[in-house]
C-alpha positions in Angstrom: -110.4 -136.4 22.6 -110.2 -137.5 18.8 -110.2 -140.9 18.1 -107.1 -142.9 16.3 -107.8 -143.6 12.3 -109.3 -146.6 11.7 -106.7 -148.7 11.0 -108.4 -152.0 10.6 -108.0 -154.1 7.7 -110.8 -152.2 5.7 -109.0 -148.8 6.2 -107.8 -147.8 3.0 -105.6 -144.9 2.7 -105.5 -142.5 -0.3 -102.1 -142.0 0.2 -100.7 -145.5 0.5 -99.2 -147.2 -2.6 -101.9 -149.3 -4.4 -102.5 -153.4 -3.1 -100.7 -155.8 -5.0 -103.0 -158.2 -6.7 -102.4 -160.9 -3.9 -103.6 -158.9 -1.0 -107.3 -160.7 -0.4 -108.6 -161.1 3.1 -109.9 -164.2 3.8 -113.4 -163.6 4.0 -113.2 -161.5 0.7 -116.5 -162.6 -1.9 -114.9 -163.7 -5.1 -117.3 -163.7 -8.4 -115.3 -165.3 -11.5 -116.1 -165.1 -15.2 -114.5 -165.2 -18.7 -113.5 -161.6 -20.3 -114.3 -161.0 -23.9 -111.1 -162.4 -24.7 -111.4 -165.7 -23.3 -109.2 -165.1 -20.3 -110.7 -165.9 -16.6 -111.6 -162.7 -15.1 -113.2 -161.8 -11.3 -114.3 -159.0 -9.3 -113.4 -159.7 -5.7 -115.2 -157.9 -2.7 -112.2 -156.9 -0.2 -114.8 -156.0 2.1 -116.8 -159.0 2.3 -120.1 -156.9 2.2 -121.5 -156.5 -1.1 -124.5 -158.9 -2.8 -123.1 -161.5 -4.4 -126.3 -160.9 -6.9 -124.8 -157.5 -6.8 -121.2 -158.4 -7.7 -122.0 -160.4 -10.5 -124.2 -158.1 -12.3 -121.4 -155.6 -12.0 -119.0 -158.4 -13.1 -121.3 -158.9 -16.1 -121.6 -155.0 -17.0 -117.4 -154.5 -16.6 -116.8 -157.8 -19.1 -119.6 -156.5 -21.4 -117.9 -153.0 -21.5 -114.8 -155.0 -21.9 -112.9 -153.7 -19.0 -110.7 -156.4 -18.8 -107.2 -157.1 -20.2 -104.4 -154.9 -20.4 -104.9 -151.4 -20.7 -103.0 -148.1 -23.5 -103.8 -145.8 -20.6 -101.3 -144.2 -18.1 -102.4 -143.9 -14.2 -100.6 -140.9 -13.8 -101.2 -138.6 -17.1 -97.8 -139.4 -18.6 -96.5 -140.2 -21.5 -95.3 -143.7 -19.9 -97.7 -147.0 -19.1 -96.9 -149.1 -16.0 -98.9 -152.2 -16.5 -98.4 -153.0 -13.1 -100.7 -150.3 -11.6 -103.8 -151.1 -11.1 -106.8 -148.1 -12.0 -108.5 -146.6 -9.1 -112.1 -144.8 -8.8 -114.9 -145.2 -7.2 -118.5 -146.8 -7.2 -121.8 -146.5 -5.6 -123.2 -150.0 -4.5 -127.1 -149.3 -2.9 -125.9 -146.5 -0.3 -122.7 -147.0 -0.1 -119.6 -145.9 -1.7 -116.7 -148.2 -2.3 -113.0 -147.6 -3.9 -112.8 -149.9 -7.2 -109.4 -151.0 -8.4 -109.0 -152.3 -11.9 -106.1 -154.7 -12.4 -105.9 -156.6 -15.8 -108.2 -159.4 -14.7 -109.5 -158.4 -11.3 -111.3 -155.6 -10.3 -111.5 -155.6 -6.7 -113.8 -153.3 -4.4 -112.3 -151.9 -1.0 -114.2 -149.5 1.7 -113.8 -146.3 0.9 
C-alpha cells in the first residue's frame, strides 16, 4: 500500500502558491545582515536544519552578489513584474538539496 504525501510542515508543494513572507515556523534559524544598500537583510532556514556557519557564509555570498532589494525581473517570463512574488530555485547545502526563495530582503530556504 502507498503511503500518504508528507504533509508535515516541511512539505513543500511545487504546485502551491508561493509562502508569504510571514510564514516562519517557530524553530526556523534566522541569520540577519545589512544589504549593499543599507537596508536589514536575512536568510531564514524554514527547516531549522542548516549550519548556522553555513547560513551566514551564504548570507555573506547573496549580499556580496547584491541579491537583495527589489528586483526588474518577471517570475513568470512576461512582460509585467509583480514585486510581490518572491524568486524560487534551488541550492545544494553539503548533501542536501533545498528550495531557496528570494523575497526583497529575505531569502528563505525550505525542504525540497
Amino acid at each position: 500500500m502507498a503511503q500518504p504525501p508528507d504533509r508535515s510542515p516541511d512539505f513543500v508543494d511545487d504546485a502551491a502558491p508561493p509562502p508569504a513572507p510571514g510564514e516562519i515556523r517557530p524553530d526556523a534559524t534566522i541569520i540577519e545582515g545589512v544589504a549593499h544598500n543599507g537596508k536589514p537583510c536575512r536568510i531564514v532556514d524554514n527547516t531549522a536544519s542548516v549550519d548556522p556557519t553555513e547560513l551566514r557564509a551564504l548570507l555573506d555570498a547573496l549580499i556580496r552578489d547584491r541579491r537583495f532589494g527589489l528586483q526588474g525581473l518577471s517570475v513568470a517570463g512576461s512582460d509585467r513584474i509583480s514585486i510581490d512574488q518572491p524568486i524560487g530555485t534551488h541550492i545544494q547545502l553539503g548533501e542536501d538539496i533545498y528550495r531557496i526563495l528570494m523575497f526583497p530582503y529575505e531569502a528563505r530556504i525550505e525542504r525540497f
